[in-house]
SESEVEX-5767 format. One record per residue (C-alpha): residue in three letters; chain; x, y, z. Coordinates in pm, whole numbers. Example, Ala and Ser with C-alpha at 12.3 -4.5 7.8 and 13.67 -1.06 7.14 Angstrom:
BEGIN
<atom "Ala","A",<1230,-450,780>>,
<atom "Ser","A",<1367,-106,714>>,
REM end
This chain:
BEGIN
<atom "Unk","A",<-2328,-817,-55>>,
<atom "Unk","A",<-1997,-686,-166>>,
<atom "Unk","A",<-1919,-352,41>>,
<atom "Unk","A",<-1683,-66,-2>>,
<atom "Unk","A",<-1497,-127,332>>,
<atom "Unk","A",<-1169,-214,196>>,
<atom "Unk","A",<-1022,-384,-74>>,
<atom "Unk","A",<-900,-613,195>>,
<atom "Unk","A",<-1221,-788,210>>,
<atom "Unk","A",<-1236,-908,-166>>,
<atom "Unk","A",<-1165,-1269,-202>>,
<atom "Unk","A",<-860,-1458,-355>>,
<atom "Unk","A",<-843,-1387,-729>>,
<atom "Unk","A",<-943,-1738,-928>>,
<atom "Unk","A",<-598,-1763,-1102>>,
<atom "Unk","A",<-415,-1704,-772>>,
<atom "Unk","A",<-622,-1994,-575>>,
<atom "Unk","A",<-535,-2221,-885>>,
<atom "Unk","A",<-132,-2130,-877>>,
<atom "Unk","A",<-180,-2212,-509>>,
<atom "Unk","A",<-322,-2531,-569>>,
<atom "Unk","A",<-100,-2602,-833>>,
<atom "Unk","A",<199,-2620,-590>>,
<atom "Unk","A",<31,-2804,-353>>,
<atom "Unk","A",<171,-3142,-441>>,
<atom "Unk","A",<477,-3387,-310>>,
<atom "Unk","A",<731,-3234,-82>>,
<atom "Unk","A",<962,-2945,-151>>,
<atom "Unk","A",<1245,-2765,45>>,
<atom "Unk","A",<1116,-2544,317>>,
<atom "Unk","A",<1221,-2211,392>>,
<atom "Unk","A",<1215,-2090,54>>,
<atom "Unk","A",<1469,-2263,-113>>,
<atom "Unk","A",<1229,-2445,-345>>,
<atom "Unk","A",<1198,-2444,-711>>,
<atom "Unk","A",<887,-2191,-700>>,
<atom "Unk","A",<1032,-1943,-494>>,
<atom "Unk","A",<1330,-1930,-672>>,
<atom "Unk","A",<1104,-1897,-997>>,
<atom "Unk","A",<914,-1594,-861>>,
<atom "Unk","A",<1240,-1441,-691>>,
<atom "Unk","A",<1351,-1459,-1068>>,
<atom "Unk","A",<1032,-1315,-1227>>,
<atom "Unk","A",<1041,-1023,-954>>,
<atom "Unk","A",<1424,-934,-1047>>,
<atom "Unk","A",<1325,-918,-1404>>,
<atom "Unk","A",<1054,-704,-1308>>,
<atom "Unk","A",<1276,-462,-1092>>,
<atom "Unk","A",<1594,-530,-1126>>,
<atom "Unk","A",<1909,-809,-1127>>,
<atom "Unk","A",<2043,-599,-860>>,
<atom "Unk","A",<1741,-587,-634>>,
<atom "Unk","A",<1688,-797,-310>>,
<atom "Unk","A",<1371,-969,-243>>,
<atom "Unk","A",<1272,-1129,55>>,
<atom "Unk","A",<853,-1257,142>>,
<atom "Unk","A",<708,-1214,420>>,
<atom "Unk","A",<340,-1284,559>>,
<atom "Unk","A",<124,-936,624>>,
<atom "Unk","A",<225,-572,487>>,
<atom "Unk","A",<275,-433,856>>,
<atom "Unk","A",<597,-695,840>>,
<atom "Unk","A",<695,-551,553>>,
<atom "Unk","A",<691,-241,661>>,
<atom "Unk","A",<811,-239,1004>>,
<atom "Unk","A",<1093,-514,880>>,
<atom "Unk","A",<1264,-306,592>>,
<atom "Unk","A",<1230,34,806>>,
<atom "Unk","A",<1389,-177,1074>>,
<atom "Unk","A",<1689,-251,777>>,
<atom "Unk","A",<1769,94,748>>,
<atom "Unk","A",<1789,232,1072>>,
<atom "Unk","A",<1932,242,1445>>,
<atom "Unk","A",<1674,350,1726>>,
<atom "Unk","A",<1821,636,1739>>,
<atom "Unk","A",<1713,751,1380>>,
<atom "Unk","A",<1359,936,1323>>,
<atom "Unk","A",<1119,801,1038>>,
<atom "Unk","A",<918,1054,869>>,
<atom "Unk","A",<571,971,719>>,
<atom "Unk","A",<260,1183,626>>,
<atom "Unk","A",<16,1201,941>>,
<atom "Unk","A",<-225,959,716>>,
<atom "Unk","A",<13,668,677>>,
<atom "Unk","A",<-5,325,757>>,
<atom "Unk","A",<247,308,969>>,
<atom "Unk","A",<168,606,1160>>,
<atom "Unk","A",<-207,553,1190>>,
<atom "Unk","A",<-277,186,1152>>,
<atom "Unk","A",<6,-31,1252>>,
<atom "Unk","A",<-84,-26,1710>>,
<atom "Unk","A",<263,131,1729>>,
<atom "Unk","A",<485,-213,1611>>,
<atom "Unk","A",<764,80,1370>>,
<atom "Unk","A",<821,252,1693>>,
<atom "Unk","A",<848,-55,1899>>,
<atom "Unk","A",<997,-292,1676>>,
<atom "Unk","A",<1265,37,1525>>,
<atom "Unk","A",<1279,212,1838>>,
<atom "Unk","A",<1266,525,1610>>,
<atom "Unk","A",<1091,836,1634>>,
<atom "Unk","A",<827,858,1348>>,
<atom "Unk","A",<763,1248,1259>>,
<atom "Unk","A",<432,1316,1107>>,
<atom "Unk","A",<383,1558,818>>,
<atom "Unk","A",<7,1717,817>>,
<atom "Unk","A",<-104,1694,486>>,
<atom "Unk","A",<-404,1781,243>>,
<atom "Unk","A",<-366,1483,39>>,
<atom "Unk","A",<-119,1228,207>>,
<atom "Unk","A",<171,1309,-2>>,
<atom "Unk","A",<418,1465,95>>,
<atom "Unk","A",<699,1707,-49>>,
<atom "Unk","A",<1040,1824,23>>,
<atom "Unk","A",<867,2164,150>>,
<atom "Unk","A",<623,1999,419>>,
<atom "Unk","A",<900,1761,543>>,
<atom "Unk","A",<1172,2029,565>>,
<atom "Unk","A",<1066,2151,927>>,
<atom "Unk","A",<1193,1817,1023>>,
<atom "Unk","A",<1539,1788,911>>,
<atom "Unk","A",<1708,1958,1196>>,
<atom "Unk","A",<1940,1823,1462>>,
<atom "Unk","A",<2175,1667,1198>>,
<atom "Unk","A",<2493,1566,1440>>,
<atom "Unk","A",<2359,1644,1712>>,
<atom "Unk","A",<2338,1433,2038>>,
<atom "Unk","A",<2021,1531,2197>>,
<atom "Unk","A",<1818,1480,1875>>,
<atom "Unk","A",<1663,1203,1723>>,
<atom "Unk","A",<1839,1164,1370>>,
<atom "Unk","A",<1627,1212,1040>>,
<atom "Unk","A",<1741,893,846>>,
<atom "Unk","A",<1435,792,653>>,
<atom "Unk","A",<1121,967,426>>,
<atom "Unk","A",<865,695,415>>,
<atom "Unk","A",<582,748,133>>,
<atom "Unk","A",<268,580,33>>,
<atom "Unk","A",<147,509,-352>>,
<atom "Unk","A",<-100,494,-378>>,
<atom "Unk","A",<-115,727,-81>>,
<atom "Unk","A",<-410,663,238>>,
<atom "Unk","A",<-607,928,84>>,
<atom "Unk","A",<-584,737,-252>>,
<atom "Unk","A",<-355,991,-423>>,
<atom "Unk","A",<-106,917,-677>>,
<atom "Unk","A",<278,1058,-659>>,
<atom "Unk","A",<346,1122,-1038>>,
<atom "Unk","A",<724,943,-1090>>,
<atom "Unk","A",<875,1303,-1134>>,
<atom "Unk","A",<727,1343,-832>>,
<atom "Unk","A",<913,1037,-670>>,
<atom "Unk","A",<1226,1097,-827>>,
<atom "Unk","A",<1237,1483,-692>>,
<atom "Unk","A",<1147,1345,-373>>,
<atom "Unk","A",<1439,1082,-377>>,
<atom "Unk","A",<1722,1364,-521>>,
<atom "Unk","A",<1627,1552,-247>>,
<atom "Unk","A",<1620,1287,54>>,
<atom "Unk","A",<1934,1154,-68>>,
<atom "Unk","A",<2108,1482,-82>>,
<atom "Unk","A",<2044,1513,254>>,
<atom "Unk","A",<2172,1192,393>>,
<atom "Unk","A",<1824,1057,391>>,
<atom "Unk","A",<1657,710,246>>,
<atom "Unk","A",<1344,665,101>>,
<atom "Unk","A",<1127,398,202>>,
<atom "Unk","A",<805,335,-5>>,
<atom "Unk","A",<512,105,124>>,
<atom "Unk","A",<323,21,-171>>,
<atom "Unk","A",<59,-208,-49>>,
<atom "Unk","A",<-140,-62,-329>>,
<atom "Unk","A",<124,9,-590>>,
<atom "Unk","A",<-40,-242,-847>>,
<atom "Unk","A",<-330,28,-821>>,
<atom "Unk","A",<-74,312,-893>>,
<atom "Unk","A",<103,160,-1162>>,
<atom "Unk","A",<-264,114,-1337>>,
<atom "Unk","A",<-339,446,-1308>>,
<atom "Unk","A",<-8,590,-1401>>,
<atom "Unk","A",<7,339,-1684>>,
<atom "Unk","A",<360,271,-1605>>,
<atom "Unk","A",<534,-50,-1472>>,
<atom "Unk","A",<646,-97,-1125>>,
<atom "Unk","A",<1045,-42,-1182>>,
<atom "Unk","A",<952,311,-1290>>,
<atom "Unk","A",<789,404,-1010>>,
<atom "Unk","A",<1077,226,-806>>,
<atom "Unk","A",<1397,132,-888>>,
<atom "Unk","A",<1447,407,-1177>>,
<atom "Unk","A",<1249,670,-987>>,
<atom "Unk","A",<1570,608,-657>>,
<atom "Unk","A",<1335,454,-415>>,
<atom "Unk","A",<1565,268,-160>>,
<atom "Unk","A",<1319,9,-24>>,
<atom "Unk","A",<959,-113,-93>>,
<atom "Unk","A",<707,-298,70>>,
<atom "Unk","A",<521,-432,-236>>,
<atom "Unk","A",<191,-537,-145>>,
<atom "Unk","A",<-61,-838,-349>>,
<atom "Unk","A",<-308,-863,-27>>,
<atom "Unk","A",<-544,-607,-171>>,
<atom "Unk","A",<-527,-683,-538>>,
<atom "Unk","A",<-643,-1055,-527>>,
<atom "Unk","A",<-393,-1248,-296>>,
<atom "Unk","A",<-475,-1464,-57>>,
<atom "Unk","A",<-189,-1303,171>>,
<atom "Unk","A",<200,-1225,136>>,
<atom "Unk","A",<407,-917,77>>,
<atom "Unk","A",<758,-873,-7>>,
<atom "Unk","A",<1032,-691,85>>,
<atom "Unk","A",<1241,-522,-213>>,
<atom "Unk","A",<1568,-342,-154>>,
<atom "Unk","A",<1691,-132,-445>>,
<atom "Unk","A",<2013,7,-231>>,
<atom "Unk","A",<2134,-346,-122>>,
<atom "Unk","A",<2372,-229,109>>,
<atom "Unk","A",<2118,-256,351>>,
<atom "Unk","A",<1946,-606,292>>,
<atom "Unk","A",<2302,-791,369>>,
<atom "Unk","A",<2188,-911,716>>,
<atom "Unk","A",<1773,-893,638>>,
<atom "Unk","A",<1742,-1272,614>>,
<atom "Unk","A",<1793,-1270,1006>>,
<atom "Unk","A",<1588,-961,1020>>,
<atom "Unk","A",<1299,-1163,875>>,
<atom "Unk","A",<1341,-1454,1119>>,
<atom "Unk","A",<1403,-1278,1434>>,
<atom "Unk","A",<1056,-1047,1282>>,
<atom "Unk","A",<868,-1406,1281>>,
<atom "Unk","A",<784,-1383,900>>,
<atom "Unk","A",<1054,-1625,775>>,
<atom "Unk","A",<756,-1883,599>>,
<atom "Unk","A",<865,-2234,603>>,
<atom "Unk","A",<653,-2330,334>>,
<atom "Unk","A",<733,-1996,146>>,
<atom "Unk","A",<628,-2202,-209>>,
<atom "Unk","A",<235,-2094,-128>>,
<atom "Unk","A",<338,-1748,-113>>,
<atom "Unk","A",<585,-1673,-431>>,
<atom "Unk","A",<318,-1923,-648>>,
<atom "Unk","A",<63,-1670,-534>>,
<atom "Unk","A",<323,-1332,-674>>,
<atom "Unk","A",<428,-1555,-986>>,
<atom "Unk","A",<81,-1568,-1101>>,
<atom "Unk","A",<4,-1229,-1011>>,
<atom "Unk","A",<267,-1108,-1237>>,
<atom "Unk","A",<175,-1359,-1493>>,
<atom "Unk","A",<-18,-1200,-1802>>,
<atom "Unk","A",<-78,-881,-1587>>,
<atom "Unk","A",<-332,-1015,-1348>>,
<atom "Unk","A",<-225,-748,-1121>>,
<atom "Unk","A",<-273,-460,-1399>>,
<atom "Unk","A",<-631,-608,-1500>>,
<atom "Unk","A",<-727,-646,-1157>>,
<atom "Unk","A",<-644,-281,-1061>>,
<atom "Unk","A",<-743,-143,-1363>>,
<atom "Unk","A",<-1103,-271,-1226>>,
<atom "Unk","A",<-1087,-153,-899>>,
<atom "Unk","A",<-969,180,-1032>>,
<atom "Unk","A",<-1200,215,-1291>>,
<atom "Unk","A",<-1525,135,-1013>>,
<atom "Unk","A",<-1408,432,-801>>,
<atom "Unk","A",<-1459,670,-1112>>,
<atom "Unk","A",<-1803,487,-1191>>,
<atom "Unk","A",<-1878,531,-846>>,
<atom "Unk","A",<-1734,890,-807>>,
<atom "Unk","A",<-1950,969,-1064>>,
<atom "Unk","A",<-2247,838,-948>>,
<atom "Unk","A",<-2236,1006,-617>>,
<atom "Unk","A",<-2074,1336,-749>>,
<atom "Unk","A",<-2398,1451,-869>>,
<atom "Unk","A",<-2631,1391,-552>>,
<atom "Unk","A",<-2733,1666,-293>>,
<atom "Unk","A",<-2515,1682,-1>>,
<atom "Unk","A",<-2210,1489,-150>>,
<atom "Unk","A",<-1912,1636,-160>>,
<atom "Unk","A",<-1553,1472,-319>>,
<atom "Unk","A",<-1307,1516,-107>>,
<atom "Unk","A",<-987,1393,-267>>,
<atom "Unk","A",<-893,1326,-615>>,
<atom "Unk","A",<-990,999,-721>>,
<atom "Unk","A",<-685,870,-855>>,
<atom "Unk","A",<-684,520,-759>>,
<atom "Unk","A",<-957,291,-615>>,
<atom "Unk","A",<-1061,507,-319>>,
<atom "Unk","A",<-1309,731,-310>>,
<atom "Unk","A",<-1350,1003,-15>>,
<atom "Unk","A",<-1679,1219,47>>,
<atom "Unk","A",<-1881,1414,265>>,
<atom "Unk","A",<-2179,1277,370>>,
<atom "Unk","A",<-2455,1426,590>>,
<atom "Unk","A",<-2382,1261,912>>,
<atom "Unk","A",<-2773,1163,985>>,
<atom "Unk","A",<-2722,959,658>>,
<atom "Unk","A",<-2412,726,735>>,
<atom "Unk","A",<-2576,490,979>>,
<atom "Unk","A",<-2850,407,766>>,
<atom "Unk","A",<-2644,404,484>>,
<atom "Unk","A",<-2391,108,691>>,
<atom "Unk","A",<-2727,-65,762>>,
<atom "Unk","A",<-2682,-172,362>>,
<atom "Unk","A",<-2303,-147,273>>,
<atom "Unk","A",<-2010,-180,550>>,
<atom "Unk","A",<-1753,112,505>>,
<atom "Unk","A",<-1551,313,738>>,
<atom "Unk","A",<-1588,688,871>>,
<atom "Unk","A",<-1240,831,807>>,
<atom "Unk","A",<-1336,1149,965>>,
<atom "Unk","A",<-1658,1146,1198>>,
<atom "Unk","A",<-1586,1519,1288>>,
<atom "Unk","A",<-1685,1643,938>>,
<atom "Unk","A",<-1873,1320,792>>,
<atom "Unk","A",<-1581,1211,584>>,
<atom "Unk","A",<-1599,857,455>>,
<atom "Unk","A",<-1393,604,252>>,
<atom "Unk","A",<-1558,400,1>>,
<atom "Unk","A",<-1280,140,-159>>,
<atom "Unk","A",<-1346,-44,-455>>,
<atom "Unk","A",<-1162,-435,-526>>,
<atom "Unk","A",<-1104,-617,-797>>,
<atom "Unk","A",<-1415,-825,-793>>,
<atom "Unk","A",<-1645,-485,-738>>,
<atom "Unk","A",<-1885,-437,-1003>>,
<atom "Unk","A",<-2062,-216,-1187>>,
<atom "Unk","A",<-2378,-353,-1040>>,
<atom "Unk","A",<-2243,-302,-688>>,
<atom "Unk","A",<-2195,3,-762>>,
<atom "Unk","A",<-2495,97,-888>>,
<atom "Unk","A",<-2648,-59,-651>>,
<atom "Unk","A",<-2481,157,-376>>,
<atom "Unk","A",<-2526,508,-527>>,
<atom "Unk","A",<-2911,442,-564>>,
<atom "Unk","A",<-2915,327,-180>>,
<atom "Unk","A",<-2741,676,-125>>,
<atom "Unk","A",<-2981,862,-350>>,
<atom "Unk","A",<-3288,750,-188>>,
<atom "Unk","A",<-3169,728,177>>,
<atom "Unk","A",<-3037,1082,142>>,
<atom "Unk","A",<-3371,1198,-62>>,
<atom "Unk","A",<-3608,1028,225>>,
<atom "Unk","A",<-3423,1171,492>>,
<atom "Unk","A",<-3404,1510,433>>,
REM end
């Protein structure tokens, strides 16, 4: 049975296995200076820009850690809403591998804003301080929130204006840009992001992210970055076939527009049951509730998912490109009838 654990556990996308495939034939130059590679690197700089830098690497975590590691010294503080990955589900590796500080913004909806990160840019110049260098966002944020591109760019103008960069990880921008019907240089490139982790894994990949710098003054010395980081692939072919036929015929958009649209189907299945309560905006694929606590364990019995908040009953339910409307019918009449005989 499919769950609503993550969209991490879908499988690889049909079209993606077959690119894979595809390039799995005679011998090619390792290290990513094969014909395919070169091919996607070219589709990706159409897609965001001749100017941008684009470098693959194996997991998002990597890409994260990797292009924060780009733009800063260890003395330099990162700061991220308190939900992020790379706060909350990364063991640590930006601190260790950065030797920065990461500052955590509390937040109602993962996103932050020029007013909650303010009370952390302090200490400019001075010794004893950690440095504020970087803003790090998520879109579609943990909490499965969208930042509108005005929303982005204000938050960009104002990073930049005080000497700050802005770091996106977008392991679920495909999601964003389908719900913001918008392409991914908008939310990028034009909106002043500096760096993105762009992220396949969860929309149908098999596994690879990439690395894109927008402000190339800092991806001069990332090919050693990536090697020293272990993520230089030496048969890097089987991960750009996998991104050029994601961006073929917008597989990605078609995927995510599915996942997205089976978190509103299932939003509004469970919306209307006793004892449910929405607690975010479903915006993306993600959906977050309130369930009675008596009710989750029985509930896990039939579908895996995660508590995000065991305190108050808050769970995540994420819906993948290969959910479907079955599934999640499937699921909100489990809920209806486990909630109905238990109470």
């Amino acid at each position: 049975i499919r769950g609503f654990a993550s969209d991490n556990n879908a499988g690889v996308h049909p079209e993606i296995m077959r690119a894979m495939s595809e390039v799995n034939r005679g011998h090619t130059i390792g290290y990513g200076n094969d014909e395919y590679t070169l091919a996607a690197l070219e589709k990706m700089k159409g897609i965001f820009g001749v100017h941008s830098d684009i470098y693959f690497v194996f997991i998002g975590t990597a890409a994260n850690v990797l292009g924060l590691d780009a733009l800063t010294k260890p003395y330099h503080s990162i700061i991220c809403a308190e939900t992020s990955h790379i706060h909350e589900d990364e063991c640590g590796a930006p601190e260790r591998w950065t030797g920065c500080k990461l500052l955590s913004v509390e937040t109602e909806d993962g996103k932050l804003t020029p007013e909650n990160i303010n009370k952390h840019l302090y200490g400019f110049d001075f010794e004893h301080h950690s440095q504020p260098r970087v803003v790090s966002i998520t879109q579609s944020t943990e909490m499965g929130t969208l930042y509108s591109l005005d929303e982005i760019r204000h938050l960009s103008e104002f990073a930049h204006s005080k000497g700050l960069l802005l770091h996106m990880d977008g392991a679920r921008i495909s999601n964003a840009a389908a719900a913001l019907d918008t392409g991914f240089r908008e939310l990028t490139t034009d909106a002043g992001v500096d760096v993105l982790s762009f992220g396949g894994t969860k929309n149908g990949l098999m596994y690879g992210e990439a690395v894109v710098f927008f402000n190339t003054a800092f991806s001069e010395e990332f090919k050693y970055i990536r090697k020293q980081g272990m993520q230089l692939a030496s048969k890097m072919r089987f991960i750009a076939a996998q991104f050029h036929r994601f961006l073929d015929e917008d597989i990605w958009r078609k995927n995510a527009q599915h996942a997205n649209r089976m978190a509103q189907l299932l939003e509004q299945g469970v919306k209307t049951i006793p004892g449910i309560e929405i607690t975010q905006k479903v915006q993306s694929n993600a959906v977050f509730a309130r369930v009675p606590k008596h009710v989750i364990p029985l509930l896990q019995e039939e579908y895996f998912f995660y508590i995000w908040n065991e305190n108050v009953g808050e769970v995540r339910w994420m819906c993948s490109y290969d959910t479907t409307e079955e599934d999640v019918d499937s699921f909100v009449n489990i809920l209806k009838n486990t909630i109905k005989s238990t109470s």
